[in-house]
Backbone bond lengths (Angstrom), bond angles and torsions (degrees), N, CA, C in turn:
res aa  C-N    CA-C-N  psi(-1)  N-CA   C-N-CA  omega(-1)  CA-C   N-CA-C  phi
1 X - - - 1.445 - - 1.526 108.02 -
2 X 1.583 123.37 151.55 1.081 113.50 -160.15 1.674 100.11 -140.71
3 X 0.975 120.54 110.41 1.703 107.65 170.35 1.431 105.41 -130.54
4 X 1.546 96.41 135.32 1.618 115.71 175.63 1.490 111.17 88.23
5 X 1.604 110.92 20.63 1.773 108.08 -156.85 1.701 123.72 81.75
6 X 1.534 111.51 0.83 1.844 110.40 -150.59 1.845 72.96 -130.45
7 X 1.321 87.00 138.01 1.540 114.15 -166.81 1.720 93.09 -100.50
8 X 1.747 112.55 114.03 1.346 125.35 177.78 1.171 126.12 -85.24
9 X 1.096 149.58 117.94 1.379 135.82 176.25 1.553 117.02 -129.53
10 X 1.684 91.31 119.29 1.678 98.89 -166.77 1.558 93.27 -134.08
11 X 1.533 105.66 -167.94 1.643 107.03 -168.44 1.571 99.44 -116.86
12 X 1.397 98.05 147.08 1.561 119.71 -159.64 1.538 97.97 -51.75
13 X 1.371 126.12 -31.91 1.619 111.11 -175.63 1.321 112.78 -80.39
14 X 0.902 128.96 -2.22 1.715 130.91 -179.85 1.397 93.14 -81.28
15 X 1.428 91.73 143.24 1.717 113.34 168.68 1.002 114.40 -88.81
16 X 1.638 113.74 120.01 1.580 128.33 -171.28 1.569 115.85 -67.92
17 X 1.105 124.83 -10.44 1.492 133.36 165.13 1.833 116.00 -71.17
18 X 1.700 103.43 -37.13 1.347 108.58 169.52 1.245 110.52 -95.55
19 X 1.014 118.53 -6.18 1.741 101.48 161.85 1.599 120.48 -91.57
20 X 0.938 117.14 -19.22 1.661 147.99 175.64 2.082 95.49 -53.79
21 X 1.702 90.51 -50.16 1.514 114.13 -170.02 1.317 118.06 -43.50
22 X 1.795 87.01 -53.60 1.220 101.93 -154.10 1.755 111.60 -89.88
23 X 1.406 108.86 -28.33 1.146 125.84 155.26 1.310 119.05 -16.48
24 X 1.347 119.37 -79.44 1.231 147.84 -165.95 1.512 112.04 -66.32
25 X 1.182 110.85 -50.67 1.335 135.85 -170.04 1.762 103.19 -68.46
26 X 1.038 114.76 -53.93 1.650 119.62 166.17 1.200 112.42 -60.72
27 X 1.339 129.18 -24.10 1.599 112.34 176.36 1.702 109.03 -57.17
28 X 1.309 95.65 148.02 1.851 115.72 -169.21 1.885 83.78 -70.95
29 X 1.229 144.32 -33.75 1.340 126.56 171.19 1.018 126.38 -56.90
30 X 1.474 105.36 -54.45 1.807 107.26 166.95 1.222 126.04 -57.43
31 X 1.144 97.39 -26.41 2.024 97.79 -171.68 0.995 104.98 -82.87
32 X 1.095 138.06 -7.95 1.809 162.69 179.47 1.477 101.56 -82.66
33 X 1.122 125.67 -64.14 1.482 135.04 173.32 1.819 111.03 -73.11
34 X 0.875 142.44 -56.05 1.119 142.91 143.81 1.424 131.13 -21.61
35 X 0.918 121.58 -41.72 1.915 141.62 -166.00 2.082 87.07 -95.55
36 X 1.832 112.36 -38.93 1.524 98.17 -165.79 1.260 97.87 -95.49
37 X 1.422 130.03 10.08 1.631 116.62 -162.06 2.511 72.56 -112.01
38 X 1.186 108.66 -46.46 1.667 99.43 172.17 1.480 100.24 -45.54
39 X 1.239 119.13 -87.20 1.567 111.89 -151.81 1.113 117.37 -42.03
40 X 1.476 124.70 -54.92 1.597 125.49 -172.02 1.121 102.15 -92.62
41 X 1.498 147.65 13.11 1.261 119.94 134.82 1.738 126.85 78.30
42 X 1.319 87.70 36.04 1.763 99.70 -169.37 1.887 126.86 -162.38
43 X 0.703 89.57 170.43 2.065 92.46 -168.59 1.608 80.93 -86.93
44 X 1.123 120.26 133.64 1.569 148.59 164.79 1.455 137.58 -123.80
45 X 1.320 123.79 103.27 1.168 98.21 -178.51 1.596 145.95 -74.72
46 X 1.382 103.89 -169.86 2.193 89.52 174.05 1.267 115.34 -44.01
47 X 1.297 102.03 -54.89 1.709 118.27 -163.13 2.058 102.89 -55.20
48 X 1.208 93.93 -50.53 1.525 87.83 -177.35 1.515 118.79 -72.45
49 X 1.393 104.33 -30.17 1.683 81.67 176.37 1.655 110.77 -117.22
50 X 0.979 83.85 37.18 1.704 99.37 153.57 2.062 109.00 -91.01
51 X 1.579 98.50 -60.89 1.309 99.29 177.55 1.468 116.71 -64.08
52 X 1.503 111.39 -20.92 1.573 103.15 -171.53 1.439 107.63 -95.91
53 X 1.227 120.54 -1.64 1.650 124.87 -178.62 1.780 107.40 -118.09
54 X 1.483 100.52 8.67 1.300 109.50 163.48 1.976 107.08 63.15
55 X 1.325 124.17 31.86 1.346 126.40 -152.10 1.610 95.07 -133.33
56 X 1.373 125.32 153.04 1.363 158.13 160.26 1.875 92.65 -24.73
57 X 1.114 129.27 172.86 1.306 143.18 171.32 1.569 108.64 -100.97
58 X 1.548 97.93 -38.57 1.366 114.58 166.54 1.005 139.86 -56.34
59 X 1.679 95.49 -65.17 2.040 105.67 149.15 1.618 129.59 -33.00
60 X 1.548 88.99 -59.07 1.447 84.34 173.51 1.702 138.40 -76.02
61 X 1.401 107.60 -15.04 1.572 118.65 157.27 1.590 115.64 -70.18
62 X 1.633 115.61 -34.47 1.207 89.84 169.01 1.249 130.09 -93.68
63 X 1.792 132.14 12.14 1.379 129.16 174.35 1.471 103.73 -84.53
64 X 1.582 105.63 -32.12 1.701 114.68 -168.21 1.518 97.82 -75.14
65 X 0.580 134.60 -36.09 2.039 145.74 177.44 1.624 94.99 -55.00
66 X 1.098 114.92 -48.97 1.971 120.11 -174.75 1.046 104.70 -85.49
67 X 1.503 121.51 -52.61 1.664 104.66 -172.72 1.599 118.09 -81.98
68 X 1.703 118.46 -6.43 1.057 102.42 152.76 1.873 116.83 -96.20
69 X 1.219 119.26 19.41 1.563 117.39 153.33 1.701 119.61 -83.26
70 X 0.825 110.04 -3.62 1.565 125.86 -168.54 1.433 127.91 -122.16
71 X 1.676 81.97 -10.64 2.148 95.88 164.46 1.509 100.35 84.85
72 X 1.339 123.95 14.27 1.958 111.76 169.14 1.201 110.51 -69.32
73 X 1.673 111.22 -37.08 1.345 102.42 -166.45 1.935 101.86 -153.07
74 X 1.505 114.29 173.13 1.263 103.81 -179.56 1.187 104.92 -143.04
75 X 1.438 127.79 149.00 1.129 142.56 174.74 1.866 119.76 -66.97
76 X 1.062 115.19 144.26 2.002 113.57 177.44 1.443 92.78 -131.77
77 X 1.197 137.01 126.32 1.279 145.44 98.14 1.602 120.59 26.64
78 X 1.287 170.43 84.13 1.570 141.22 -172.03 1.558 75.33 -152.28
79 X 1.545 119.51 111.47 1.541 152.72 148.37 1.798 91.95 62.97
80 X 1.797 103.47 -124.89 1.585 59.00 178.66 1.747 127.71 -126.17
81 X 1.629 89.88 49.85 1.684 110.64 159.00 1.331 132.60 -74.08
82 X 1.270 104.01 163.45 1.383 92.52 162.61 1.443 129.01 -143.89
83 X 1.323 135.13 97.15 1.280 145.13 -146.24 1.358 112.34 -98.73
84 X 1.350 95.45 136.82 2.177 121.28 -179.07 1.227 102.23 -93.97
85 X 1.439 92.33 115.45 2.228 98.61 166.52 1.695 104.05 -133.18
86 X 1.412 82.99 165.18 1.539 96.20 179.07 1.086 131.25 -78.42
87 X 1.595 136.55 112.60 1.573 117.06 -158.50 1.770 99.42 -87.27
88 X 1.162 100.24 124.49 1.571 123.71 157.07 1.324 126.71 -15.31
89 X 1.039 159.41 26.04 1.606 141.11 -157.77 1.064 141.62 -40.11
């Protein structure tokens, strides 16, 4: 199995959705975006935590694109933004 180009190798009873999870979720980008959407505690958009995580616009649309495919976090709608929060567990 291969995600991101990087060849995975896990054991056939693991669920490929939680390894997919966890994948993603351990990258030093996400945990970066993840760790700043915990502390401050609020819907943010690209633009801001692009500048506040010091990262690409790009970068950061494409971790937020995965970690909200994977249920870390979810997108809201508010006029005509569009804001990243942390889903609750």
């Amino acid at each position: 199995m291969a995600f991101d180009n990087h060849k995975i190798y896990f054991e056939t009873n693991l669920d490929f959705q939680e390894v997919e999870k966890s994948y993603y979720t351990l990258k030093k980008k996400s945990q970066e975006i993840l760790t700043y959407l915990k502390i401050n505690n609020g819907g943010f958009t690209k633009t801001h935590l692009a500048k506040a995580l010091k990262m690409h616009t790009y970068t950061i649309t494409k971790y937020l694109n995965k970690l909200e495919e994977i249920g870390a976090i979810y997108s809201k709608k508010s006029s005509n933004k569009t804001l990243y929060l942390l889903k609750s567990e």
